[in-house]
C-alpha positions as CSV (number, residue, x, y, z in Angstrom):
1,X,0.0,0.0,0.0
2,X,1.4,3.6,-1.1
3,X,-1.0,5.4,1.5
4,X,0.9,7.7,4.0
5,X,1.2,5.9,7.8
6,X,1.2,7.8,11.0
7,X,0.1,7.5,14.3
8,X,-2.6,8.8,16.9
9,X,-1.4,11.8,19.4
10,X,-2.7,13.0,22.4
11,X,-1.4,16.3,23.9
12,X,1.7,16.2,22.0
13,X,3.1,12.4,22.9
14,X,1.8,9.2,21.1
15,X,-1.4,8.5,22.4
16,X,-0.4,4.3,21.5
17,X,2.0,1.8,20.0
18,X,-0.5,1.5,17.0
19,X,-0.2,2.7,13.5
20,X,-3.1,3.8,10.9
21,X,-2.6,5.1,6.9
22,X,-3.4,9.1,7.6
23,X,-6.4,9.3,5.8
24,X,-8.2,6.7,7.8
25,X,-7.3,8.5,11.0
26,X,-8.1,11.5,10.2
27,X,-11.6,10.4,9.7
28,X,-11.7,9.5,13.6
29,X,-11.0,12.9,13.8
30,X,-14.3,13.7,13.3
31,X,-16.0,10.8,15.6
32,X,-14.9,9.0,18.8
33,X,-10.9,10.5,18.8
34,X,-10.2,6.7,20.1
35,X,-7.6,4.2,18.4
36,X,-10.2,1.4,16.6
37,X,-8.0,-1.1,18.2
38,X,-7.3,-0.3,21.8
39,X,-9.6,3.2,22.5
40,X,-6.8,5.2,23.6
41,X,-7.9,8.7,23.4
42,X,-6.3,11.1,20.8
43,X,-6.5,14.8,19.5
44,X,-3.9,14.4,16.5
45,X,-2.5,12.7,13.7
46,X,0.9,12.9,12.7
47,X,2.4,11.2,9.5
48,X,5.6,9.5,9.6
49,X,9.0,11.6,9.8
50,X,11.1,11.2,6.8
51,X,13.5,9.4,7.5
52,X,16.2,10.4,5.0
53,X,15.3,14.3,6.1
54,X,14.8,13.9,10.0
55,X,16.4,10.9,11.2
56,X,16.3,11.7,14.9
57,X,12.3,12.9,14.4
58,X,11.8,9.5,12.7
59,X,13.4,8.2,16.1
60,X,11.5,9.6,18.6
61,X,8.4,9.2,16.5
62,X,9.4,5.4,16.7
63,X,10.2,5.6,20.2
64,X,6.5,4.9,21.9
65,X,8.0,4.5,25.5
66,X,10.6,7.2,25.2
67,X,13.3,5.3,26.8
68,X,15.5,6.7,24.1
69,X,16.2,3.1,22.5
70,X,14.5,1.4,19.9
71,X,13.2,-2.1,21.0
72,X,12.8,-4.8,18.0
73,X,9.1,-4.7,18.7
74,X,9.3,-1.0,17.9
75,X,11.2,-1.1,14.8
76,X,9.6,-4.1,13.4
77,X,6.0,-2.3,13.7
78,X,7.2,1.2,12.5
79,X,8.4,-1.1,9.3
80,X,5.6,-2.9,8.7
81,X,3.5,0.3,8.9
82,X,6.0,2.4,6.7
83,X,7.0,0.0,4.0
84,X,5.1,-2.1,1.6
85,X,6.9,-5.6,3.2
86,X,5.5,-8.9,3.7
87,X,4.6,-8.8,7.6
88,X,5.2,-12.3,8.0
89,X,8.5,-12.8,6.5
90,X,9.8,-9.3,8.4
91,X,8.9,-11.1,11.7
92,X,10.9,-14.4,10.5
């Protein structure tokens, strides 16, 4: 999928560990401001960082429990939100 991949804010700080194309998010926006998967609460969408541009915005973007490292778990979703990759074989 080409669509753009972002993820749900609230008050400035990632509102989950879940990731949504843009688009669809944004029409939450509008309704319940609740991830579809686990109801956290949000009041923004945020696309993903470049990469290539803003590395260390990428990061932090990644970064859901801000411990300043990236765990596997945390770089394997941000991938399989970001790039059009088989899922199964990225977990293998």
């Amino acid at each position: 999928c080409k669509e753009q991949s972002g993820a749900l804010f609230q008050g400035g700080r990632r509102s989950c560990p879940h990731y949504f194309h843009v688009r669809c998010a944004m029409t939450r926006m509008g309704s319940s401001r609740t991830c579809r998967v686990c109801n956290a609460a949000f009041d923004q969408v945020q696309p993903f960082p470049d990469i290539k541009r803003d590395p260390m915005g990428w990061f932090k973007f990644v970064d859901f429990d801000h411990d300043e490292k990236l765990s596997k778990q945390e770089v394997l979703e941000a991938l399989k939100a970001a790039l059009p990759v088989d899922s199964v074989l990225l977990m293998e």
